[in-house]
C-alpha positions in Angstrom: -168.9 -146.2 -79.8 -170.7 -148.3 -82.6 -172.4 -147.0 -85.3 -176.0 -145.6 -83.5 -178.0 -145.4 -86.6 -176.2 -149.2 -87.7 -178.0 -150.8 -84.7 -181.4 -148.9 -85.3 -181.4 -150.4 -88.5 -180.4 -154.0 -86.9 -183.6 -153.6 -84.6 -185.5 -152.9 -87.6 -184.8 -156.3 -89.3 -184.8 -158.0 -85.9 -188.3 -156.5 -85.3 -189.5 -157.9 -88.5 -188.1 -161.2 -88.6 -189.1 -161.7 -85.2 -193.1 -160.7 -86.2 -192.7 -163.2 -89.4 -191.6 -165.9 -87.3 -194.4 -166.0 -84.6 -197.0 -165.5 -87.5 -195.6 -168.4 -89.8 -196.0 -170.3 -86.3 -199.2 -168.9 -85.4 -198.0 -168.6 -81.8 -195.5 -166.7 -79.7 -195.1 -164.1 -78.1 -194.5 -160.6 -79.8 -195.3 -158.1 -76.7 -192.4 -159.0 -74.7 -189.7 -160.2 -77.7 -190.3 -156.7 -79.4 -189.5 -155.0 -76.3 -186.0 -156.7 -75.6 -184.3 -155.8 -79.5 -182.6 -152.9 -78.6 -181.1 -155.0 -75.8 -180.2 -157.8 -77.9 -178.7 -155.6 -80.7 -176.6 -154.0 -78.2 -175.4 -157.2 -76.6 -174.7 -159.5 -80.0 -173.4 -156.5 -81.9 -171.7 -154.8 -79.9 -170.9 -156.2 -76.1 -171.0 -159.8 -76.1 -167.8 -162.1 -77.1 -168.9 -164.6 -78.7 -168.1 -167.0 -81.9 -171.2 -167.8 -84.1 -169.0 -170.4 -85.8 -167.8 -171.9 -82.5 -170.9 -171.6 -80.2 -168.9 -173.4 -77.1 -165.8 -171.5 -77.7 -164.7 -171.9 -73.9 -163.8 -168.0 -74.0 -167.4 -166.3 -75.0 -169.0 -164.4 -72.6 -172.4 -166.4 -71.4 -175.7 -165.5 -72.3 -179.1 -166.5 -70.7 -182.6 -165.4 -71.7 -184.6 -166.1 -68.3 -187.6 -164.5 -70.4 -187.5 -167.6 -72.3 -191.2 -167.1 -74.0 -189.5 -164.3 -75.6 -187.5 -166.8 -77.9 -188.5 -165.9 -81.0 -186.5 -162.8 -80.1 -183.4 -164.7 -78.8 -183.6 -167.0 -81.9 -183.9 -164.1 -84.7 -180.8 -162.6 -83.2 -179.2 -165.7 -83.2 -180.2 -166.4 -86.5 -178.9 -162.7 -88.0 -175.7 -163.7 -86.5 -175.4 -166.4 -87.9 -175.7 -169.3 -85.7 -178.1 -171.0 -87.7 -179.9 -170.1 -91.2 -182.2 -167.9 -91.3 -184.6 -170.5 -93.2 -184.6 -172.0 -90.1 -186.9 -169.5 -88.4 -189.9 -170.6 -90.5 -189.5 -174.0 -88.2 -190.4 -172.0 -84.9 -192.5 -174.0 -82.9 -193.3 -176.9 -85.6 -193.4 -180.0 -84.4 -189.6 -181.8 -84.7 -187.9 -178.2 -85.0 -184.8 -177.6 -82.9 -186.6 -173.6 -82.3 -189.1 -175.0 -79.6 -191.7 -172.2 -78.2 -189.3 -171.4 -75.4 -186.0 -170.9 -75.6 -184.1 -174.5 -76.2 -180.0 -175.7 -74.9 -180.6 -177.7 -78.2 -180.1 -174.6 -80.7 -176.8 -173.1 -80.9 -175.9 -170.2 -79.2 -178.5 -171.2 -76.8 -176.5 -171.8 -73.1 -179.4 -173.3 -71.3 -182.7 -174.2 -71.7 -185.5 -171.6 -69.9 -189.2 -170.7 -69.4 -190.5 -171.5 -66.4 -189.8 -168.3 -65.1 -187.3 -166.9 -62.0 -184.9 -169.5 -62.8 -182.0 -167.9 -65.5 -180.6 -165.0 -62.9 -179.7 -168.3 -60.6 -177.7 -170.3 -63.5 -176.2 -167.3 -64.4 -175.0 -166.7 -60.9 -173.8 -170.5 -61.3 -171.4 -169.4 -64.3 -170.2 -166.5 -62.9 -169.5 -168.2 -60.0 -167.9 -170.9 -61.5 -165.4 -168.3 -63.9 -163.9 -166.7 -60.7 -163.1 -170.3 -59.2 -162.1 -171.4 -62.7 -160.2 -167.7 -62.8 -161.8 -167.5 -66.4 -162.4 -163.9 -67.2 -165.2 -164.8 -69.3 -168.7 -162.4 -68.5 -172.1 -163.4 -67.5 -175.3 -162.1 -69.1 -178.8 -162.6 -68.2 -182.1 -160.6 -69.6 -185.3 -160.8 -67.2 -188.6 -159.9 -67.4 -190.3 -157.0 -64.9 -193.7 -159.6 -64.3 -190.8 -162.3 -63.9 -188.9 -160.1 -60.8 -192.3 -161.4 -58.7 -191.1 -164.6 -58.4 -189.2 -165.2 -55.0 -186.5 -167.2 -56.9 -185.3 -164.3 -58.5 -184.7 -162.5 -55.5 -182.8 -165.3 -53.5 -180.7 -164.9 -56.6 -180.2 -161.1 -56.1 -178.5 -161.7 -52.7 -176.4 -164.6 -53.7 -175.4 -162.8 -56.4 -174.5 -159.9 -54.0 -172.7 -162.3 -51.5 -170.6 -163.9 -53.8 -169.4 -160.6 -55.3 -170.3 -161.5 -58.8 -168.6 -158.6 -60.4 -168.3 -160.3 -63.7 -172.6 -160.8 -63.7 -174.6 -158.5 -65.7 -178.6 -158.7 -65.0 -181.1 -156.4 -67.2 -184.4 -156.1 -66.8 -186.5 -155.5 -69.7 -188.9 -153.3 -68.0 -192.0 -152.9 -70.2 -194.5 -152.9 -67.3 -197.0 -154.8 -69.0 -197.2 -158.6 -68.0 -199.8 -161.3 -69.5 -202.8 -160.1 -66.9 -202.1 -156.6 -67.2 -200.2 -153.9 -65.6 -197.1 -155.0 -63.7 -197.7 -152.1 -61.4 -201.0 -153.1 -60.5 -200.5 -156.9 -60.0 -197.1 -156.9 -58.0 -195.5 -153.1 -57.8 -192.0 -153.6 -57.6 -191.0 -149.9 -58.2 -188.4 -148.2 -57.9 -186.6 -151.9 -59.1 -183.2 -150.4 -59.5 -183.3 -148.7 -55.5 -184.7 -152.2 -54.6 -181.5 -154.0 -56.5 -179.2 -151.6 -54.8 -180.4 -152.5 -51.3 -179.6 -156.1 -52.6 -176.2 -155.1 -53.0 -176.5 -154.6 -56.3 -175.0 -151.6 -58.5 -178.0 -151.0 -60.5 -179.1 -148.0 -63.2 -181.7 -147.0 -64.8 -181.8 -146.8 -68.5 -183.9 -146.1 -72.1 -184.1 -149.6 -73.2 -185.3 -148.3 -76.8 -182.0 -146.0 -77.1 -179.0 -147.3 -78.4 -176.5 -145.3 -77.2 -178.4 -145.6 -73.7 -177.9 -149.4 -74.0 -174.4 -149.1 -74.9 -173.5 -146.6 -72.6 -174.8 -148.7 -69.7 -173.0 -152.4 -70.8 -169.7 -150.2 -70.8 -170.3 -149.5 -67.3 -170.5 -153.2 -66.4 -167.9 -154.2 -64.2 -167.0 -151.1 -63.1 -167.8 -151.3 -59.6 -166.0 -153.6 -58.1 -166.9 -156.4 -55.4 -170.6 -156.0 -56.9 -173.0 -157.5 -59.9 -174.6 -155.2 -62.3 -178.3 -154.5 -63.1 -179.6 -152.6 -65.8 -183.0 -151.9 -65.5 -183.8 -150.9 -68.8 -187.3 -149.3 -69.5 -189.0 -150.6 -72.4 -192.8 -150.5 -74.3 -194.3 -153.9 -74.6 -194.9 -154.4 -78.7 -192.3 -151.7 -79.2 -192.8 -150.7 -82.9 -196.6 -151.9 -83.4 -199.2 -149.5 -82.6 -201.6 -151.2 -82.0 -199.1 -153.9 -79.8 -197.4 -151.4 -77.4 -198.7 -151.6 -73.9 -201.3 -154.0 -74.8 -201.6 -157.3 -72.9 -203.3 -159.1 -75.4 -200.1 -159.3 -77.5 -198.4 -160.8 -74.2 -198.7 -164.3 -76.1 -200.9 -164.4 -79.3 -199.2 -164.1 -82.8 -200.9 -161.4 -85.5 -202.7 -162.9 -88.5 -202.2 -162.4 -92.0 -204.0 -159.0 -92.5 -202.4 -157.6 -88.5 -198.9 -158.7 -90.0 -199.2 -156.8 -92.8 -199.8 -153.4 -90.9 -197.2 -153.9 -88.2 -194.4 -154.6 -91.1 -196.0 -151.5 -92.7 -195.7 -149.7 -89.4 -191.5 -150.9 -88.9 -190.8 -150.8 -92.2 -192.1 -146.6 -92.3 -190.2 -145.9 -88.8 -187.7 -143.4 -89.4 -183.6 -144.4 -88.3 
């Protein structure tokens, strides 16, 4: 088990950087890339096998963000690995940067381009795929949105997933039940999701997406059951760590100003670890 209170303090930063980087762009989206952090800091620091100074090393596990409006959270994590410099971040979404408003195949660490939603959970069953016919032992990784588990795409992915037997394909949901019209519950209910991912086939738990250990604990269990993918449905607050953020669909896509900034940085930066 990793040091708990090592990743709270990683979430910290990542929170931070990620809220700089949208407001130096003056665009972005904070609800739904604060909510994912935990899940990142789990995955980088802890899970994932990867080489930040070899982003194609042929034996890294693979990651994809289908939430790929949420890439000011893939490309701070990326960045605090050290994939990139961290300079780079106050390029996000300028004109000739590499760290386009969605996340881009162009910037290391980045396996494939995404943002027009429903699509990631099908490459990723592609690479998966591909590693058992390859007999690479290499895992698969891929972080969806709840508002983005409407689209049909995603669920022809579910049972493909299920009929290959992707054992070595890990999907979590960052569940924050808030999408950019409002609540996900209201537009599209798609609750219980993990019961629904089971009758896919699916061996699928329910988790804290905010807790640590609860992150960890759950990635360990990946691959456990045999003959089926894995889904994590991991329950999270849209604009986790801003007051005046969480569960609040205006911060699906607009980036604080100066003086908004300066009391969410205040509000992270006074969070106990």
């Amino acid at each position: 088990m990793p040091d708990i209170k090592d990743l709270k303090e990683k979430a910290r930063k990542l929170r931070i950087d990620i809220l700089e980087t949208i407001a130096g762009a003056g665009s972005g989206h904070p609800g739904g890339s604060l909510s994912c952090v935990e899940i990142l800091v789990g995955l980088y620091y802890y899970k994932l096998r990867h080489k930040p100074c070899d982003p194609a090393w042929d034996g890294r596990d693979r990651f994809i963000m289908s939430k790929g409006h949420a890439s000011a959270a893939l490309y701070s994590i990326l960045a605090s690995c050290g994939y990139f410099p961290k300079e780079e971040l106050k390029n996000y979404r300028k004109l000739g940067s590499m760290l386009q408003g969605h996340a881009y195949s162009g910037v290391p660490g980045v396996e494939f381009s995404t943002g027009s939603l429903g699509e990631g959970l099908s490459v990723a069953n592609g690479m998966a795929l591909g590693a058992k016919i390859k007999k690479k032992d290499f895992k698969v990784y891929c972080l969806l949105g709840d508002g983005e588990m409407q689209e049909g795409q995603v669920w022809e992915a579910a049972m493909t997933a299920a009929q290959h037997k992707l054992d070595n394909l890990c999907a979590i949901v960052d569940h924050n039940g808030v999408q950019q019209n409002g609540p996900v519950a209201r537009i599209k209910n798609e609750d219980p999701l993990a019961v629904r991912l089971r009758d896919f086939g699916w061996n699928a738990l329910d988790i804290n997406g905010h807790d640590p250990e609860d992150v960890i604990k759950a990635l360990d269990l990946f691959g456990q059951a045999a003959g089926k993918p894995t889904a994590i449905v991991a329950h999270t607050i849209k604009g986790k760590g801003v007051s005046f953020m969480e569960g609040d669909p205006k911060w699906h896509g607009k980036a604080p100003d100066k003086e908004e900034l300066s009391k969410a940085l205040e509000e992270i930066k006074r969070e106990k670890i």
